[in-house]
DRENDO-1510 file (C-alpha; in Angstrom, 1 decimal, always signed):
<recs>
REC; n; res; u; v; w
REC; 1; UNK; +101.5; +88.2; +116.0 .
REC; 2; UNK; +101.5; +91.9; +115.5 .
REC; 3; UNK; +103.7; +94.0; +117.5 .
REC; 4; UNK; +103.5; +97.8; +117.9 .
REC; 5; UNK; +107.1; +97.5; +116.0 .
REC; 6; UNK; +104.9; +96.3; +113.0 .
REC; 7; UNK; +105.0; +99.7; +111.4 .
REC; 8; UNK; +108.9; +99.9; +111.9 .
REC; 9; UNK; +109.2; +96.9; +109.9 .
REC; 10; UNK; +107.0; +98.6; +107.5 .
REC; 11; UNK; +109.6; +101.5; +107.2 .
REC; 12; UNK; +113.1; +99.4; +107.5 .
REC; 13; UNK; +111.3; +97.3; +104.5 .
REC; 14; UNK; +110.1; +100.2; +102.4 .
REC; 15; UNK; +113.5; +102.1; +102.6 .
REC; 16; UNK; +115.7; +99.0; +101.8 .
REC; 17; UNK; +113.7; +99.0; +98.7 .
REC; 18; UNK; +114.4; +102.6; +98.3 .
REC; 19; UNK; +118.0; +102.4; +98.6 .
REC; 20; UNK; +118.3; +98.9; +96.6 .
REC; 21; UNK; +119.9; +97.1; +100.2 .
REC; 22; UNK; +118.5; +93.7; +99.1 .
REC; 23; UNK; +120.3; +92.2; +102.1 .
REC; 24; UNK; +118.2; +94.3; +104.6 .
REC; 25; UNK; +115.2; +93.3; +102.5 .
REC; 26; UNK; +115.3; +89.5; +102.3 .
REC; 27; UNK; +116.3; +89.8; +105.7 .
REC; 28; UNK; +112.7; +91.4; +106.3 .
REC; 29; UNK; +110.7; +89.3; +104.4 .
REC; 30; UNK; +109.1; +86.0; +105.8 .
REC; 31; UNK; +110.0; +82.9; +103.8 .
REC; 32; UNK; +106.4; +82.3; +102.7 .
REC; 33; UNK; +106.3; +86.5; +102.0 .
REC; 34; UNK; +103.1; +86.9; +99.1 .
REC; 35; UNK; +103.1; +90.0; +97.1 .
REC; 36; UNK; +99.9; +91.2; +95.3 .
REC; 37; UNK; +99.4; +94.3; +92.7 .
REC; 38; UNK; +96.8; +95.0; +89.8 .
REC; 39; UNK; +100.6; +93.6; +87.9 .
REC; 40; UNK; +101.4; +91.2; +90.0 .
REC; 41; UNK; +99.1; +88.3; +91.2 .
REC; 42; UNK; +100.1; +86.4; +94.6 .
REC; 43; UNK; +104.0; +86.4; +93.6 .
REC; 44; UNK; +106.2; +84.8; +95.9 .
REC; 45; UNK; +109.1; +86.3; +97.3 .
REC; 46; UNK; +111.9; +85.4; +94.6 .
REC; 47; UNK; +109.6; +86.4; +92.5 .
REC; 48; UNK; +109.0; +89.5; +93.7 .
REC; 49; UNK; +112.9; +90.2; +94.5 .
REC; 50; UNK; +113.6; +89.4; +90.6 .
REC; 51; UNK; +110.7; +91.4; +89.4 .
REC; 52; UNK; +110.2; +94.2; +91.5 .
REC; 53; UNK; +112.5; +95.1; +93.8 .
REC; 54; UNK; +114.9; +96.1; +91.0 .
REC; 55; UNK; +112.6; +98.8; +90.1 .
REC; 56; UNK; +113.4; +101.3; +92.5 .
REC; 57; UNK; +115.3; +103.6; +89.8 .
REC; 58; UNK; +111.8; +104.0; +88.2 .
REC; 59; UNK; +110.6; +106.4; +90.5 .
REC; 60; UNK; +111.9; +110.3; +90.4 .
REC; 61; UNK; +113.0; +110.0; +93.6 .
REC; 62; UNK; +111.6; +108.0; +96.9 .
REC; 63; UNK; +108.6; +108.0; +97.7 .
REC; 64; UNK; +107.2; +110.2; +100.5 .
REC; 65; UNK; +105.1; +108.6; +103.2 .
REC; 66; UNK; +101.8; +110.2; +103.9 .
REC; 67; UNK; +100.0; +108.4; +106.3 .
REC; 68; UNK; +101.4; +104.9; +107.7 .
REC; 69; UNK; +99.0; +103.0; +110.6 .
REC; 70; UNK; +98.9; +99.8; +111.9 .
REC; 71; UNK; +94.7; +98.9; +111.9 .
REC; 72; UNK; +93.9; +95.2; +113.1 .
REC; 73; UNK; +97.2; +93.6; +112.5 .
REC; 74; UNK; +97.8; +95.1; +109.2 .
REC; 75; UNK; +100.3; +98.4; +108.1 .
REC; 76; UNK; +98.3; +100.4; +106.2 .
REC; 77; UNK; +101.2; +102.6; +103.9 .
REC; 78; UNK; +99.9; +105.5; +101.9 .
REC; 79; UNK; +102.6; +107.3; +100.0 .
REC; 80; UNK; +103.1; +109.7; +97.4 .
REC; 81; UNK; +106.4; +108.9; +94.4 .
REC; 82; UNK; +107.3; +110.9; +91.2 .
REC; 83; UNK; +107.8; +109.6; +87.6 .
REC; 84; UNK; +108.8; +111.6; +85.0 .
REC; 85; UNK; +107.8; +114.8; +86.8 .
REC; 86; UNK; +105.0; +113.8; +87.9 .
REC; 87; UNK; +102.9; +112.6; +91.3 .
REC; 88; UNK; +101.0; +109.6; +91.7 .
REC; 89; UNK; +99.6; +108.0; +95.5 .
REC; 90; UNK; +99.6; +104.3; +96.0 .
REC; 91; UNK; +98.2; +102.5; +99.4 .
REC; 92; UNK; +99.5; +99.3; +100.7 .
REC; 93; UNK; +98.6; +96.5; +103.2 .
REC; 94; UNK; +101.4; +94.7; +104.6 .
REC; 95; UNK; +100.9; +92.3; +107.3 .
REC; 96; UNK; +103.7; +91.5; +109.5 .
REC; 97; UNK; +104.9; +88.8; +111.8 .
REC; 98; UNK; +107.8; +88.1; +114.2 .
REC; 99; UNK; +109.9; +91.2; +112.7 .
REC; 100; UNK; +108.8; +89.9; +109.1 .
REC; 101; UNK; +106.2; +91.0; +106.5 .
REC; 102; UNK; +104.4; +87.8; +105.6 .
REC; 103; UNK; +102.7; +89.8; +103.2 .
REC; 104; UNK; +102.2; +93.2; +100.7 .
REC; 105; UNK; +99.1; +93.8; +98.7 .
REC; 106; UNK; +99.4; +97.2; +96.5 .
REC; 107; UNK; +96.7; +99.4; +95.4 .
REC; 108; UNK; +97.5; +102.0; +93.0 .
REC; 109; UNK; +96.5; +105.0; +93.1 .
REC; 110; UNK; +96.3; +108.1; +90.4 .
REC; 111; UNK; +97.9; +110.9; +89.7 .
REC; 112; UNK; +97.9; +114.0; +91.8 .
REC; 113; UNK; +98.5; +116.3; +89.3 .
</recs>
């Protein structure tokens, strides 16, 4: 069931990937969690934990939320992150349930400049 704290899950999860606190993360994350990106193909949350939530040091510094809505029981996220100088926008659609997110599918996005 979505909540109207849905989008504060959304932000408690997104920083403790920011900040590398995996406890706060797991802790977030529904047991049957399901990641999706154009890299990543219906990854389960392990997975994801071992593959991509160590990657936070990839990004310049952390990312900047632009617009963050909760639309028919999904979060949609749209932020903007640096890499090596430069600015790129993503878009995700987390779903979340009793205080977890069940889900995160990823759409990237190009660069800004």
């Amino acid at each position: 069931m979505v909540t109207p704290d849905s989008v504060d899950v959304v932000q408690r999860f997104m920083r403790a990937f920011q900040e590398q606190d995996r406890a706060t993360a797991e802790a977030l994350m529904a047991e049957g969690f399901v990641f999706t990106s154009p890299q990543d193909d219906h990854i389960d949350k392990q997975s994801w934990l071992e593959r991509c939530f160590p990657t936070a040091d990839h990004f310049d510094a952390p990312s900047e939320t632009l617009q963050i809505v909760e639309v028919d029981g999904v979060v949609l996220h749209r932020y903007e992150y640096r890499v090596d100088g430069r600015r790129w926008r993503n878009t995700e659609a987390l779903e979340v349930r009793d205080g977890q997110v069940t889900s995160a599918e990823v759409y990237f996005g190009g660069a800004v400049d």
